[in-house]
N, C-alpha and C positions, 0 to 999 in steps of 0.2 A: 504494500500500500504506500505510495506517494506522502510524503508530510505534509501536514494537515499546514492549511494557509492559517496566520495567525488571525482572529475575528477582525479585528477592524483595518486591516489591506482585504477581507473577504467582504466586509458591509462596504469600504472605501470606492472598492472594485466596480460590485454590482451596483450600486445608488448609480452609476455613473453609467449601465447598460444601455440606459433610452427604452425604447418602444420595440424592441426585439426580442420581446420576451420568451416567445415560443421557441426561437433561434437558438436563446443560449440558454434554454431549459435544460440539458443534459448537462451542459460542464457546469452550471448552477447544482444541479441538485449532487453532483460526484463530489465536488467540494466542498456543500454543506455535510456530506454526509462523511468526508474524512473530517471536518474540523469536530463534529460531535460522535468522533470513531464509530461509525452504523454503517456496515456496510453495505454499498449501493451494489446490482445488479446491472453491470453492463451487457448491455445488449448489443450483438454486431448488428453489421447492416445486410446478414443472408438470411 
């Protein structure tokens, strides 16, 4: 598992997304879920 981005460069980050929400939904939710160790379910794309 990748190290967890420290909270506030993770809040800093995404405040700063815009309106691409559904876009950067996956590396959104992979990162919340190393900052709060819960592992996410990556899914490929076959």
């Amino acid at each position: 598992m990748p190290h967890p981005t420290p909270v506030p460069e993770f809040i800093r980050r995404w405040q700063a997304s815009g309106a691409a929400e559904r876009t950067n939904f996956p590396q959104f939710a992979v990162e919340l879920g190393d900052i709060l160790h819960v592992p996410i379910r990556r899914v490929s794309g076959h």
